[in-house]
C-alpha positions as CSV (number, residue, x, y, z in Angstrom):
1,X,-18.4,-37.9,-14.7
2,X,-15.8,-34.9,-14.3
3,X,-14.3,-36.5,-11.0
4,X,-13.2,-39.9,-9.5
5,X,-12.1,-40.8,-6.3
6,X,-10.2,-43.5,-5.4
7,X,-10.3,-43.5,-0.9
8,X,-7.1,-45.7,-0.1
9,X,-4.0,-47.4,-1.3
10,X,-2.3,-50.4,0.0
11,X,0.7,-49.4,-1.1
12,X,2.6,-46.1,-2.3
13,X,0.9,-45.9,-5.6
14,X,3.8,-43.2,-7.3
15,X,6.9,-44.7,-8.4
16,X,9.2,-42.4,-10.8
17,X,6.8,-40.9,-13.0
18,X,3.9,-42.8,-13.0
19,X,0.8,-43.7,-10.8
20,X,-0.8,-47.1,-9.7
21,X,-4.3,-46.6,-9.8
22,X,-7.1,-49.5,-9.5
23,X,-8.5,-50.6,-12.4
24,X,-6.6,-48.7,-14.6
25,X,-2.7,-49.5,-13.7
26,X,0.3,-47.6,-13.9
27,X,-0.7,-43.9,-15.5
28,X,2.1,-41.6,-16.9
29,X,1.7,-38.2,-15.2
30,X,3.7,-34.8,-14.6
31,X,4.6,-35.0,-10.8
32,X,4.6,-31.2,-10.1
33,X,6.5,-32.3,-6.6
34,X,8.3,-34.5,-4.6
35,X,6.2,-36.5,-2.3
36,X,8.2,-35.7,0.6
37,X,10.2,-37.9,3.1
38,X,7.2,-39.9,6.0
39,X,4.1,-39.1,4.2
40,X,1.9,-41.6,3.0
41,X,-0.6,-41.8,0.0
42,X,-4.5,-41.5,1.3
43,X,-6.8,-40.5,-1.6
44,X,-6.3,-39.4,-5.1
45,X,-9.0,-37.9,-7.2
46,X,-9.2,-37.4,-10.6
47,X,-10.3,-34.6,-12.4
48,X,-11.6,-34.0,-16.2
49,X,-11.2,-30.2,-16.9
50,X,-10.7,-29.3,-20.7
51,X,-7.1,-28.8,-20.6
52,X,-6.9,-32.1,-19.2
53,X,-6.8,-35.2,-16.8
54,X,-5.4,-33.8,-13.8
55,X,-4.6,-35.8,-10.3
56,X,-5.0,-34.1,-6.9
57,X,-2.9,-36.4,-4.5
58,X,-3.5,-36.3,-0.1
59,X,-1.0,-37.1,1.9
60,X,-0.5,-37.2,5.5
61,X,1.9,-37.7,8.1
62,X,1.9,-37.8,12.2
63,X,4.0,-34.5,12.4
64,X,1.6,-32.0,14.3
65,X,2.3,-28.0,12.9
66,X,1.1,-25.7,15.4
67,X,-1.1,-23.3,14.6
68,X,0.0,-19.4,14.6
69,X,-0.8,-17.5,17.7
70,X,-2.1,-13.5,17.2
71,X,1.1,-11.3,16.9
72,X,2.6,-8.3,15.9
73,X,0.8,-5.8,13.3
74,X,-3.0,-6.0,13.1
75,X,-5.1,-5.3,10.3
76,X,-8.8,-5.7,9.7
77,X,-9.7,-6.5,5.9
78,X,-13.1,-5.7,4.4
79,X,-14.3,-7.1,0.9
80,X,-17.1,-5.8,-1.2
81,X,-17.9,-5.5,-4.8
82,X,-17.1,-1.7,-5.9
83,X,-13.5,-2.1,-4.5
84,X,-12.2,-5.8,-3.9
85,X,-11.2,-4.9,-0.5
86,X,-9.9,-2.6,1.9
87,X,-7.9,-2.2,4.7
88,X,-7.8,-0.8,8.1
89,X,-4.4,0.7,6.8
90,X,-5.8,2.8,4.1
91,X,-5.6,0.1,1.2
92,X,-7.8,-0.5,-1.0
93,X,-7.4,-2.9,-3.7
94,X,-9.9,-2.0,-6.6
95,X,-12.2,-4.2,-8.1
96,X,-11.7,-7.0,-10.5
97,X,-14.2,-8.6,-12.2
98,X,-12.5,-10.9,-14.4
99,X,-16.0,-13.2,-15.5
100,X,-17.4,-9.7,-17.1
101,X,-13.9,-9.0,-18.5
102,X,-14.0,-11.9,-20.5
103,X,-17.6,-12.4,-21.1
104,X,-17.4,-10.6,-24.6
105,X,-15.4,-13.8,-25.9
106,X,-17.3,-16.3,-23.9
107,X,-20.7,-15.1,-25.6
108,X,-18.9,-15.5,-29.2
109,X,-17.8,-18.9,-28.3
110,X,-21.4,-20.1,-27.0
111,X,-23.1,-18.3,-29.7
112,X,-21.1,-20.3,-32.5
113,X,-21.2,-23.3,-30.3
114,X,-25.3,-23.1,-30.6
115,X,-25.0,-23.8,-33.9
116,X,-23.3,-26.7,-34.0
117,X,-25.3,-30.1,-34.8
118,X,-25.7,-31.6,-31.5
119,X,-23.3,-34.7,-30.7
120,X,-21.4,-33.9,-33.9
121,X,-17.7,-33.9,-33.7
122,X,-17.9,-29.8,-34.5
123,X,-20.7,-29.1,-31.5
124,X,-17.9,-31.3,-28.9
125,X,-15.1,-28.5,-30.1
126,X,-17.0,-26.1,-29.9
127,X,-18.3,-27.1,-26.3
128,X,-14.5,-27.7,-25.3
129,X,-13.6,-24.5,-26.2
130,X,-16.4,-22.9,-24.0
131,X,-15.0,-25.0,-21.4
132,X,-11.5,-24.1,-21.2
133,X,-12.6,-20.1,-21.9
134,X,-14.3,-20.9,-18.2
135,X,-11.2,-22.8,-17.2
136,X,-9.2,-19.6,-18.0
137,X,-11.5,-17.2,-15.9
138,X,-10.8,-19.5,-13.3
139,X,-7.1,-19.9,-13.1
140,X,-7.1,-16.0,-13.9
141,X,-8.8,-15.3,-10.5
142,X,-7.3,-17.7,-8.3
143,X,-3.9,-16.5,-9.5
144,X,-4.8,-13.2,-8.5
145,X,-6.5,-14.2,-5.5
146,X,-3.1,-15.8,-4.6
147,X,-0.7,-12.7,-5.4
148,X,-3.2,-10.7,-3.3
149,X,-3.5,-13.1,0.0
150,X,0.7,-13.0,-0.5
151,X,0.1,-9.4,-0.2
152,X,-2.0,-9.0,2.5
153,X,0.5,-11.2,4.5
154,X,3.2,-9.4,4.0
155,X,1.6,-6.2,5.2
156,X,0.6,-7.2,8.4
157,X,1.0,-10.6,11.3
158,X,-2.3,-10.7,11.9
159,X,-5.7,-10.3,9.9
160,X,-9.0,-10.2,10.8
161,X,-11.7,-10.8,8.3
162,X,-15.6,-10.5,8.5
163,X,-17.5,-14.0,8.9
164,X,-20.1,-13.4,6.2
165,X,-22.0,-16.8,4.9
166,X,-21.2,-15.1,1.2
167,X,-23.5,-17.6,-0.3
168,X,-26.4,-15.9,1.3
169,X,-24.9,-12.6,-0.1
170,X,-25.0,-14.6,-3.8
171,X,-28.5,-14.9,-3.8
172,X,-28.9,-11.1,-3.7
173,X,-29.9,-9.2,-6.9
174,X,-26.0,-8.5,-6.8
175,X,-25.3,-12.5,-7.2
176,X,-23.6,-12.6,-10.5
177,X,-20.9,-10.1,-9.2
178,X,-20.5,-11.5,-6.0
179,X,-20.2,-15.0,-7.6
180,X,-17.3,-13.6,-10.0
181,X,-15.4,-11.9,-6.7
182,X,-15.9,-15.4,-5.1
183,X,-14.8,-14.0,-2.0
184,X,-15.4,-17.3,-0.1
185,X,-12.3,-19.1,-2.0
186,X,-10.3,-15.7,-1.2
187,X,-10.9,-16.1,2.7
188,X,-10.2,-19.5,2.2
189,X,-6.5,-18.6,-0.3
190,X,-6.0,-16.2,2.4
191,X,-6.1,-18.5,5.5
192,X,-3.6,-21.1,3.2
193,X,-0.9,-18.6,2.8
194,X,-1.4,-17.0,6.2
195,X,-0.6,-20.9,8.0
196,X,2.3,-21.1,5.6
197,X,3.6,-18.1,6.4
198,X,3.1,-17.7,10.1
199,X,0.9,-15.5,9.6
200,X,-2.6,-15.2,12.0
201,X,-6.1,-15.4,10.0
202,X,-9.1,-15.4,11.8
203,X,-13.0,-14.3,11.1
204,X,-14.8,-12.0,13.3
205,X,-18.3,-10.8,13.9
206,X,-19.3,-8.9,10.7
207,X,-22.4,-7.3,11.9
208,X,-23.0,-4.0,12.0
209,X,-19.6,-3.3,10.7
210,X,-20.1,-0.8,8.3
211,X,-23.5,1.0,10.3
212,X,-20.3,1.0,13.2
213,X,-17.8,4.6,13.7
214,X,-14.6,3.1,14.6
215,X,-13.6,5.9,16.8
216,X,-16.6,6.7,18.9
217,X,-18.6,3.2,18.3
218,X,-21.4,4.7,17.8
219,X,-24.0,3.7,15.0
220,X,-23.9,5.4,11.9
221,X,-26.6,4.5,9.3
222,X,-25.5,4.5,5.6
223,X,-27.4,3.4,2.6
224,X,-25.7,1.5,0.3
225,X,-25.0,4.4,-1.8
226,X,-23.3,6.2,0.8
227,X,-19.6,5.4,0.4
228,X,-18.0,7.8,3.0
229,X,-18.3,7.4,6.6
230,X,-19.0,10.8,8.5
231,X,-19.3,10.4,12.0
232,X,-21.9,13.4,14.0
233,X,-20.3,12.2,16.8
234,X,-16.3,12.3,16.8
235,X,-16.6,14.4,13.2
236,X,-14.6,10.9,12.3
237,X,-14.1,11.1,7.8
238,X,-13.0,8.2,5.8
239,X,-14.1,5.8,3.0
240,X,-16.6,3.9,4.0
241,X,-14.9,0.8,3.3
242,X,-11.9,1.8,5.2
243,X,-14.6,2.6,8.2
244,X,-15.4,-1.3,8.3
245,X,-12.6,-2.5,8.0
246,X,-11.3,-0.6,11.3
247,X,-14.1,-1.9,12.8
248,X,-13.3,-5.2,12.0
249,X,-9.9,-4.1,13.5
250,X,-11.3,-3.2,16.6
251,X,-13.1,-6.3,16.8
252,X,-10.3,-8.5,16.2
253,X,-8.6,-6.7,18.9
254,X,-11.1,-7.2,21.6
255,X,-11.6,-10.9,20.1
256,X,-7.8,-11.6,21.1
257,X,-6.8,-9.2,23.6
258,X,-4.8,-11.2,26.0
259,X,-2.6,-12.9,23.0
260,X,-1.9,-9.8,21.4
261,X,-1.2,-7.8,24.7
262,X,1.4,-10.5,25.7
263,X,3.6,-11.1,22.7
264,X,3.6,-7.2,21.7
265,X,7.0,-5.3,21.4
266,X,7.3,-0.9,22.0
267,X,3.3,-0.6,21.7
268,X,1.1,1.9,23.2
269,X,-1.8,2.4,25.0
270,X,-4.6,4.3,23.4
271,X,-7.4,5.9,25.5
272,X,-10.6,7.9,24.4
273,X,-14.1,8.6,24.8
274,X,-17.2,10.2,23.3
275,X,-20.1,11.9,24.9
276,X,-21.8,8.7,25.0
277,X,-20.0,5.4,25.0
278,X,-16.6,4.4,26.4
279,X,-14.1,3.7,23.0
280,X,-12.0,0.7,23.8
281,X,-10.5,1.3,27.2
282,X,-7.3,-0.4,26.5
283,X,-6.0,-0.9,22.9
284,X,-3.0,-2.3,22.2
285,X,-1.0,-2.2,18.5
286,X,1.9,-2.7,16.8
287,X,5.3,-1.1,16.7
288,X,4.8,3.1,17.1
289,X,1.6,3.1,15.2
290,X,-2.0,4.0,17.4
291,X,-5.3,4.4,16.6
292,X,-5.3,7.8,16.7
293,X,-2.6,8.1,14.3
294,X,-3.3,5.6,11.4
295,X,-7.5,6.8,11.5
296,X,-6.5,10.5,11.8
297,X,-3.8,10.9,9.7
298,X,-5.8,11.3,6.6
299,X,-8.2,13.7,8.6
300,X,-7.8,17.7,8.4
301,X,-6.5,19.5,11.5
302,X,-10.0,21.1,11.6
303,X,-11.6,18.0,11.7
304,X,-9.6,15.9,14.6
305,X,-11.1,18.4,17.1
306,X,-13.7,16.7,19.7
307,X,-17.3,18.4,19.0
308,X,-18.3,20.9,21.5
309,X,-20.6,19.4,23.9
């Protein structure tokens, strides 16, 4: 059994340095904090990993935070496996891919561990070394997931991600990649830091985001080999990653008009149109920045012409 979980507590079961826990009494542990002030105690579970026993402690209390509201600068953040992710801002993280970084050691450590006599005391070191090798690819990502959703937050007030079920996506022929990017647990790092920081976080519709030209709307088909967006329409260039995640932008926008509209300081108001579908009547952003400049700017002067009907 790698976990235990006790539901409830009569009493507070931490006092000092140590733990009350039933049917095994007081425990000595390493209270990383404070329990703070009207909190109470509601479940602990334990956890066997291989550096160690390790307590997880819930706590709750009647004091109600309010969740953040849509706000200031707006970003739409794409995620995929040749570049980690990608802004509607021009950033792009680059991948990481920390399982096949490491896999090299892990395969040394399973091939000696294989040869082992089973349920010998050699064949359990060896297995606990294995297990902490995973241990460290795991706190290796998580801490980067972390630094990066820290990141991401302090470019931007609100961000809009794409609502893809990524388990679906694991059971691809790419599933061993996408499994290592565990993009999931980012979305779910990300929406952490974002409520402790006041920041907004919120999913939107991911389909047909990258087939989608931000500027004109129209559809563009790409393969997935195809990694720059060129729109016939607009003559719209960028990275195709980039392209989706200023759809997902665009999306978020018209998701939370009214909020963002409201609490917005010195925007403007960006109007176009293409030969065949309305672009988003009304779009409001952040500060001095528009559409037209942050999806142009990296464009040619020859190429921010409107085709010639």
């Amino acid at each position: 059994m790698k976990s235990i979980l006790f539901p409830q507590f009569k009493t507070h079961p931490i006092t000092g340095w140590q733990i009350s826990i039933p049917k095994l009494g007081k425990v000595q542990i390493n209270l990383h904090r404070p329990i703070p002030d009207g909190f109470t105690v509601k479940q602990v579970r334990v956890i066997k990993k291989a550096m160690g026993w390790f307590a997880t402690i819930s706590i709750s209390s009647d004091v109600e935070v309010p969740q953040p509201m849509p706000y200031g600068h707006v970003i739409g953040v794409d995620v995929g496996l040749l570049n980690y992710l990608a802004t509607s801002d021009s950033f792009v993280e680059p991948g990481r891919k920390f399982f096949k970084g490491m896999h090299r050691r892990l395969k040394v450590l399973q091939r000696r561990l294989s040869k082992k006599i089973k349920r010998s005391k050699n064949h359990e070191k060896a297995r606990v070394r294995v297990e902490k090798q995973h241990n460290h690819i795991h706190f290796k990502r998580k801490d980067y997931q972390f630094k990066l959703a820290h990141k991401l937050c302090a470019m931007a007030d609100s961000i809009f991600v794409e609502d893809i079920d990524f388990r679906v996506m694991a059971k691809g022929f790419l599933g061993k990649h996408t499994i290592d990017g565990a993009f999931g647990q980012f979305r779910s790092i990300l929406k952490y830091v974002g409520r402790r920081q006041g920041k907004f976080v919120a999913e939107v519709n991911h389909k047909g985001s990258s087939q989608t030209c931000p500027n004109c709307r129209i559809e563009v088909r790409k393969g997935l080999g195809d990694r720059t967006h060129s729109c016939p329409e607009c003559l719209y260039e960028t990275d195709r990653d980039i392209a989706s995640a200023q759809e997902l932008c665009n999306r978020g926008i018209e998701t939370y008009p009214g909020t963002l509209e409201e609490q917005e300081i010195g925007s403007q108001e960006v109007v176009g149109a293409s030969r065949t579908r309305p672009f988003i009547n009304r779009v409001v952003l952040s500060g001095v920045m528009s559409l037209d400049k942050w999806r142009r700017g990296a464009m040619p002067s020859s190429d921010t012409r409107k085709p010639t009907p």
